[in-house]
C-alpha positions as CSV (number, residue, x, y, z in Angstrom):
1,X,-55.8,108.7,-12.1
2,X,-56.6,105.8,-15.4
3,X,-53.3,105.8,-15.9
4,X,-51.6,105.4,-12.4
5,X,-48.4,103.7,-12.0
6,X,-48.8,100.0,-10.8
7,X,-49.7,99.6,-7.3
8,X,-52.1,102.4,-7.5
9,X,-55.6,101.2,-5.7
10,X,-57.6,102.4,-8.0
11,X,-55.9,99.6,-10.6
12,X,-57.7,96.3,-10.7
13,X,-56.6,93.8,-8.4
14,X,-53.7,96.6,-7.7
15,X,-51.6,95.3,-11.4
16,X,-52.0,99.1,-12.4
17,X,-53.2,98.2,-15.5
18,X,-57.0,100.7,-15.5
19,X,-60.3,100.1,-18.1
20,X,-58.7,102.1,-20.5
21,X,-55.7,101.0,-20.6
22,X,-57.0,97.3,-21.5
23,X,-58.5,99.0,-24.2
24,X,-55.5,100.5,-25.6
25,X,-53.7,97.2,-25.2
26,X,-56.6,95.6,-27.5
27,X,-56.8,98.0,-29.9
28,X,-52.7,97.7,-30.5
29,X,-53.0,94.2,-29.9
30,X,-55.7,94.0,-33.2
31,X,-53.6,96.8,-35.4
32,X,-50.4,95.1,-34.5
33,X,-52.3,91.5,-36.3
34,X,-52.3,93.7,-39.0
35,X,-55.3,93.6,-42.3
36,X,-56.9,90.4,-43.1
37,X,-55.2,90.3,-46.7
38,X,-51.7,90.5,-45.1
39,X,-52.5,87.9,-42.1
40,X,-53.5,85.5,-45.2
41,X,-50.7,85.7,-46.5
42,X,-49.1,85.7,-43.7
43,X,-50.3,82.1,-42.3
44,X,-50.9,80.9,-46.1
45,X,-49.1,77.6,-45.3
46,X,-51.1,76.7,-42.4
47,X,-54.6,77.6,-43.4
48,X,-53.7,74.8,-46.2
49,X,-52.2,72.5,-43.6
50,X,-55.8,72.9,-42.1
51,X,-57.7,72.5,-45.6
52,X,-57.7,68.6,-45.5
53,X,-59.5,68.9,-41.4
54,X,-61.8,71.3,-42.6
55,X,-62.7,69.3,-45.8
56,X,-63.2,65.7,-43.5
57,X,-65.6,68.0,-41.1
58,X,-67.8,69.6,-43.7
59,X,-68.1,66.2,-46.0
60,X,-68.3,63.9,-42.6
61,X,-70.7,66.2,-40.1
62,X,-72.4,68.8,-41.8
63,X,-73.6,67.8,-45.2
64,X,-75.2,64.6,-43.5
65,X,-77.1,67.5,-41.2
66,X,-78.9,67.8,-44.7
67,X,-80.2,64.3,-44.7
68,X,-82.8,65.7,-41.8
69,X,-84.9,67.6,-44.2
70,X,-86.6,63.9,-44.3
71,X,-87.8,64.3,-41.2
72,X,-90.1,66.9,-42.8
73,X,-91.4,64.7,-45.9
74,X,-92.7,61.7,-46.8
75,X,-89.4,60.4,-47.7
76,X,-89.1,57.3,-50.3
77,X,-85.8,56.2,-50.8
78,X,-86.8,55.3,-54.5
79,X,-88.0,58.6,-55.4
80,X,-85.3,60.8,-53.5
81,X,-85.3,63.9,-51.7
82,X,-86.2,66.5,-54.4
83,X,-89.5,64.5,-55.4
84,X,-90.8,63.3,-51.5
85,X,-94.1,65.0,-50.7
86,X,-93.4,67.2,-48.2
87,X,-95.9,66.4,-44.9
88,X,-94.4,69.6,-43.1
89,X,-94.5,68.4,-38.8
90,X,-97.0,66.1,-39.2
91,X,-93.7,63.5,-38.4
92,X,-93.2,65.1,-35.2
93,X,-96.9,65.2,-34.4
94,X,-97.3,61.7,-34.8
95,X,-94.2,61.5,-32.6
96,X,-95.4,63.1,-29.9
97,X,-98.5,60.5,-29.9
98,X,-96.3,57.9,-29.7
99,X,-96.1,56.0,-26.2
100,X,-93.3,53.5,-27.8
101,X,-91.5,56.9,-28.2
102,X,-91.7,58.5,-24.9
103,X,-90.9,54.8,-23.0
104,X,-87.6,54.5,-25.0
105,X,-87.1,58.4,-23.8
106,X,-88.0,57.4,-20.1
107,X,-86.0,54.5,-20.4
108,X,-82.9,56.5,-22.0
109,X,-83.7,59.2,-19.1
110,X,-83.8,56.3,-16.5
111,X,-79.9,54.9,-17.9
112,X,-78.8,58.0,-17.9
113,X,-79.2,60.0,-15.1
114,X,-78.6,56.1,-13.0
115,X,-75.2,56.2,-15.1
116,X,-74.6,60.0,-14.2
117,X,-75.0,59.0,-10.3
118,X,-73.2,56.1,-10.3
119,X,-71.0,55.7,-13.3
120,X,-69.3,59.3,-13.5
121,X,-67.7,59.4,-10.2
122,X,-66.3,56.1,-10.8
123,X,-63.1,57.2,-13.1
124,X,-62.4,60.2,-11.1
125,X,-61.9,57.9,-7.9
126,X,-59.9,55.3,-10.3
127,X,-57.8,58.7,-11.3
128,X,-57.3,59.4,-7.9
129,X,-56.1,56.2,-6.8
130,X,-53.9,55.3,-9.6
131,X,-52.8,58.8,-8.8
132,X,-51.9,57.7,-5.2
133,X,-49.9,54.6,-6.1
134,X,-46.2,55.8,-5.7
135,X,-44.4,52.9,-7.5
136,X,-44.4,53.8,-11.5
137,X,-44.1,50.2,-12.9
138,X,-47.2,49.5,-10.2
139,X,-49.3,52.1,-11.7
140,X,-48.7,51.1,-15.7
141,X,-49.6,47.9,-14.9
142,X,-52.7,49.0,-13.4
143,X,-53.3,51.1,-16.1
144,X,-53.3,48.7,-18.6
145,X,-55.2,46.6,-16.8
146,X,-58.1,49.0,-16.7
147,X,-57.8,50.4,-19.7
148,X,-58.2,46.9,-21.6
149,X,-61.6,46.3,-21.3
150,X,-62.3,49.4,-23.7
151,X,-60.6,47.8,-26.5
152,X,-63.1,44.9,-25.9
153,X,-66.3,45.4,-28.2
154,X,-69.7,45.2,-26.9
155,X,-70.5,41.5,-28.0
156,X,-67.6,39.9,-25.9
157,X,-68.4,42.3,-22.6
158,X,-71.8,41.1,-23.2
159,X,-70.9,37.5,-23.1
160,X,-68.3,37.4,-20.3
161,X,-71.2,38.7,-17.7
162,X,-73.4,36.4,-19.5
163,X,-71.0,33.6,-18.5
164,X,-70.8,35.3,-14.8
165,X,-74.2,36.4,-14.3
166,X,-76.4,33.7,-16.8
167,X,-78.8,31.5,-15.4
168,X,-76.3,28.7,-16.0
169,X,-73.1,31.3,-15.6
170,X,-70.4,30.5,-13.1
171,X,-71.8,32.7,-9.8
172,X,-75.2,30.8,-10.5
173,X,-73.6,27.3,-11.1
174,X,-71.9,27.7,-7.6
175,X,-75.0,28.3,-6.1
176,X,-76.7,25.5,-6.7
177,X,-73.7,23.6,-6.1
178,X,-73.8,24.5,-2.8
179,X,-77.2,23.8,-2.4
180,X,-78.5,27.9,-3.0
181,X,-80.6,28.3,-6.0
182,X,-79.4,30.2,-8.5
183,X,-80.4,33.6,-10.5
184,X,-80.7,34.8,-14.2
185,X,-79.4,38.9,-13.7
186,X,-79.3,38.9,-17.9
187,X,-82.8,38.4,-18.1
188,X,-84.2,40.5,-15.6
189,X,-85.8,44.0,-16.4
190,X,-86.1,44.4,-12.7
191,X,-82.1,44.3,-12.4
192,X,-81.5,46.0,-16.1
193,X,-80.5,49.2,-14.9
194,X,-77.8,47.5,-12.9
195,X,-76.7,45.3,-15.0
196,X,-75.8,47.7,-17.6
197,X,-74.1,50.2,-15.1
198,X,-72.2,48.0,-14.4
199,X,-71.1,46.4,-17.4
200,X,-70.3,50.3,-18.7
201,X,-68.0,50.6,-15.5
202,X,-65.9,47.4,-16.3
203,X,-66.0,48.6,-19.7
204,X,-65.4,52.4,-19.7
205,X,-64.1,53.2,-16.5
206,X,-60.1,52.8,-17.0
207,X,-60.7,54.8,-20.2
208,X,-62.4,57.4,-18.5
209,X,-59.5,57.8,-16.0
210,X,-56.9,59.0,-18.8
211,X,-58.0,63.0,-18.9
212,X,-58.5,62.6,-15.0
213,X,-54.6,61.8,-14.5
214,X,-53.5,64.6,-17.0
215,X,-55.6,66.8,-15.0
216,X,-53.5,65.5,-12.1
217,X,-50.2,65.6,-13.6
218,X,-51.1,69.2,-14.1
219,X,-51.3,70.0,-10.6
220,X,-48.5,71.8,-9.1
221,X,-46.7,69.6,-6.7
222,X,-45.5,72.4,-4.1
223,X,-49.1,72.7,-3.4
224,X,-49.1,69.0,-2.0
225,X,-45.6,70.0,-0.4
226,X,-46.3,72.9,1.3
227,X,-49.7,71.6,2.5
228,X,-48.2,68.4,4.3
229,X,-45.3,70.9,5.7
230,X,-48.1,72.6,7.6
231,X,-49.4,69.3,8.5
232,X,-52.3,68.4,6.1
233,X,-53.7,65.1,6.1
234,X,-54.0,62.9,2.8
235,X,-58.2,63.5,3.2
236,X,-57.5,67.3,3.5
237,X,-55.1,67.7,0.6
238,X,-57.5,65.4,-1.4
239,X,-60.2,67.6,-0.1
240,X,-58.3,71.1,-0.7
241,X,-55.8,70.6,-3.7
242,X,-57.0,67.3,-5.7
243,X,-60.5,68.3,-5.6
244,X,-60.5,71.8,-6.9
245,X,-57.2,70.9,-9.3
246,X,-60.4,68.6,-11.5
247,X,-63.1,70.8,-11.1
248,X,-63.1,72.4,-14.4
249,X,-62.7,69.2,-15.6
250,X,-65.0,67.5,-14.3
251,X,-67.3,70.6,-15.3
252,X,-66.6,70.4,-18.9
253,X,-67.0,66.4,-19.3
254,X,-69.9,66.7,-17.1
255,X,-71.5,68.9,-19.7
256,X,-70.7,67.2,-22.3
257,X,-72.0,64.0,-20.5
258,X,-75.6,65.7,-20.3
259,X,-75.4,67.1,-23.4
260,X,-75.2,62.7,-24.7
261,X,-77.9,62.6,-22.2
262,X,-80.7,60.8,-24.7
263,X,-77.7,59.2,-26.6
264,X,-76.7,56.5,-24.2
265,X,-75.6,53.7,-27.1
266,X,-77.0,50.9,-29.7
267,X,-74.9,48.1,-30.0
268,X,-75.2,47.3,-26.0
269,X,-79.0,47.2,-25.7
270,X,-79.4,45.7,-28.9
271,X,-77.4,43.2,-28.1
272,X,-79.7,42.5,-24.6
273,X,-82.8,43.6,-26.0
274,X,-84.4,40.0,-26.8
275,X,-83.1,38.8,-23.5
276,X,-85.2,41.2,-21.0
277,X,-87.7,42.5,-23.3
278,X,-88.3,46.0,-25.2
279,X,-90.0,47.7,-21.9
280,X,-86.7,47.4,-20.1
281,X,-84.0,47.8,-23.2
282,X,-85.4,50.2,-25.3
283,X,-83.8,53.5,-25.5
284,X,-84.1,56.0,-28.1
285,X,-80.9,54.7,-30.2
286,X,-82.4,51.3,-30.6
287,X,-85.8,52.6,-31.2
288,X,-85.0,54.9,-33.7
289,X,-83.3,51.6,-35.8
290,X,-86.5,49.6,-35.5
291,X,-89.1,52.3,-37.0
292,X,-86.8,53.0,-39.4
293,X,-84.5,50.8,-40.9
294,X,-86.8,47.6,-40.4
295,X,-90.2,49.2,-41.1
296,X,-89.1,51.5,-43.6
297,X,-90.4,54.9,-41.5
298,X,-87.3,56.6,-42.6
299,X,-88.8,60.2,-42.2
300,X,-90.3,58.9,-38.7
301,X,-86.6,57.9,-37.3
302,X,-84.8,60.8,-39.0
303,X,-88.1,62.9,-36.6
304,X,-86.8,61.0,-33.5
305,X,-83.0,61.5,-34.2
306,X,-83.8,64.9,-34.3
307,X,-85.8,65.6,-31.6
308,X,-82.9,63.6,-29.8
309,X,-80.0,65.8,-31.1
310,X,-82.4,69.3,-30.6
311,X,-82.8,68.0,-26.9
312,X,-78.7,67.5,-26.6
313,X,-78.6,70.6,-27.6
314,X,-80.5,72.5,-25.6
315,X,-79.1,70.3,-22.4
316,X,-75.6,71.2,-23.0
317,X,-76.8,75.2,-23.6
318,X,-78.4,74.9,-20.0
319,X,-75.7,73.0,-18.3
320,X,-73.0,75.2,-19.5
321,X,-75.2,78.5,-18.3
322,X,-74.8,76.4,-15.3
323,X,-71.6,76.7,-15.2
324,X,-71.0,79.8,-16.2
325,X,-73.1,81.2,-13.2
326,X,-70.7,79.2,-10.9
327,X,-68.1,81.0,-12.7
328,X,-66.1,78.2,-14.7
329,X,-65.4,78.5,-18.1
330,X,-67.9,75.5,-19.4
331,X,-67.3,74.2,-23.3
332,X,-67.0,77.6,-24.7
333,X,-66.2,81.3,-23.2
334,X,-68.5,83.8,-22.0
335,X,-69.6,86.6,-24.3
C-alpha cells in the first residue's frame, strides 16, 4: 500500500509518491552526490572561484565581531586588548543605569516602529503603481525619477527640506508673504518624528520599490487574464493576485526591517541633532558615537553596540518564528 501507483489516495496530495518512498529518493539523492573527497574534486574550480567572497566576509564581518571583547574590559587604546583589565559586566551594568541610554532606545523605538507604520507600505504602493502604468517609456521615466533621491547623500536631503521647511525656507517665506506667519518644522522636536519620516520616504522610497517590481514581474500574467475574463475588478485582482503574489516578500523584508529595528541610521540625526535638541534626535547610533569616540568610553559604546546588535538578533529570531507559524518560509527554512 507505501508503494501504490500514483493516484492512489493513500499518496500525499494523490502524486503517489508515500513516506517511504521520499526516503528512498533522499537516500539515492545523497549516494548519488557521491563522498565528500570526490565532490571536492569535483567542484575544485568553484570552491576557489568562492575563495576571494569567503576571504572579504571573514576579514570584513567576523574578525571585527572580535573587537567586542572591549565591551568586557577596561579598554585603553594605548595599552591594547591583551593588557586591558578586564571589568567583566560591570559595562553593561552601568548601562542599564543609564537614562541617556534608554531615551536614545525609546527614541530609536519611537522612529522605528512610526517608520514601520508609515514608511514601509509606502514602496509597495509606489511598486504597485509604477506596476499599473501601461506605457514603458512612462514608467522609466518615473522610475528614475524616484529612484534619484537615493543617490543624494544625507547632507543635501537635509538641506533641500531645510530650504522648504526652515524658518526662513520657501513654504515659510510664502506665508508671511501673504500675511500668515510662518513655521520652523527643522527645529521642532514636537514635529521630529515627522519630519524624518518623511525625509526617509523622499529619500528611500523609489529605492525601496525595485524588489517590489521584480516580485511583480514574477507574477504570472494568465492569472490577471483569466481573472478579468471572469470579470474581476482592478481592486479585486489587486486584492486577490497582486497582494498574495508579494506576501513573502514583504514577509522576508519585513523581518529584516525589525531585525534593523534599534539601527535606524547616524549620519541623518547627526546631521539634525543641534537643530532640535538631544531629547528628540538621539537614537542609539548617535549615542553610541558620543560616549565613545568623543569621551573616550570605548568599552561603554562597544557595551551599547552590543546590546543593540544582541537585541537585532533576537527580533529577527522572533519575527521569523512569526512567520513560520503563518507558514511562509521567513529568512531561513524550517528545521
Amino acid at each position: 500500500m507505501n508503494t501504490g501507483p500514483a493516484g492512489d489516495l493513500t499518496s500525499p496530495a494523490g502524486t503517489g509518491t508515500t513516506k517511504d518512498d521520499g526516503k528512498r529518493g533522499a537516500r539515492t539523492s545523497r549516494s548519488s552526490r557521491g563522498p565528500l573527497p570526490a565532490r571536492l574534486r569535483r567542484d575544485w574550480q568553484l570552491l576557489l572561484m568562492t575563495l576571494p567572497a569567503i576571504g572579504l566576509l571573514v576579514v570584513f564581518h567576523y574578525v571585527p565581531l572580535l573587537g567586542n571583547v572591549i565591551a568586557f574590559q577596561d579598554y585603553s587604546p594605548y595599552v591594547g586588548f591583551v593588557d586591558s583589565a578586564w571589568v567583566g559586566l560591570s559595562n553593561f551594568q552601568w548601562l542599564m543605569l543609564d537614562e541617556s541610554f534608554w531615551d536614545a532606545t525609546l527614541n530609536t523605538l519611537s522612529i522605528t516602529t512610526f517608520q514601520l507604520v508609515f514608511y514601509f507600505p509606502v514602496p509597495i504602493m509606489l511598486a504597485v503603481l509604477l506596476d499599473s502604468v501601461v506605457r514603458p517609456r512612462l514608467r522609466l521615466f518615473i522610475q528614475g525619477i524616484v529612484y534619484m533621491p537615493h543617490f543624494f547623500s544625507w547632507v543635501l536631503v537635509v538641506t533641500l527640506f531645510q530650504q522648504m521647511f526652515g524658518g526662513a525656507g520657501l513654504l515659510s517665506q510664502t506665508l508671511r508673504d501673504h500675511g500668515y506667519s510662518g513655521f520652523d518644522l527643522m527645529t521642532n522636536p514636537d514635529t521630529f518624528l515627522v519630519l524624518v519620516t518623511a525625509e526617509t520616504i523622499w529619500k528611500d522610497a523609489g529605492w525601496g520599490t525595485i524588489i517590489f517590481l521584480a516580485a511583480l514581474a514574477a507574477i504570472n500574467q494568465n492569472l490577471y487574464e483569466a481573472a478579468a475574463v471572469d470579470g474581476a475588478s482592478r481592486w479585486r485582482r489587486l486584492w486577490h493576485i497582486t497582494l498574495p503574489g508579494l506576501r513573502p516578500v514583504i514577509i522576508l523584508l519585513l523581518i529584516l526591517r525589525l531585525g534593523e529595528a534599534l539601527n535606524v541610521g547616524f549620519e541623518q540625526f547627526f546631521l539634525q541633532r543641534d537643530a532640535v535638541g538631544r531629547d528628540a534626535a538621539e537614537v542609539l547610533d548617535t549615542f553610541v558615537y558620543w560616549r565613545t569616540l568623543l569621551t573616550g568610553e570605548w568599552s561603554y559604546g562597544a557595551a551599547a553596540g552590543l546590546v543593540k546588535g544582541l537585541v537585532g538578533l533576537i527580533l529577527i529570531l522572533v519575527a521569523n518564528k512569526v512567520a513560520h507559524r503563518f507558514g511562509e518560509q521567513g529568512i531561513y527554512k524550517r528545521s
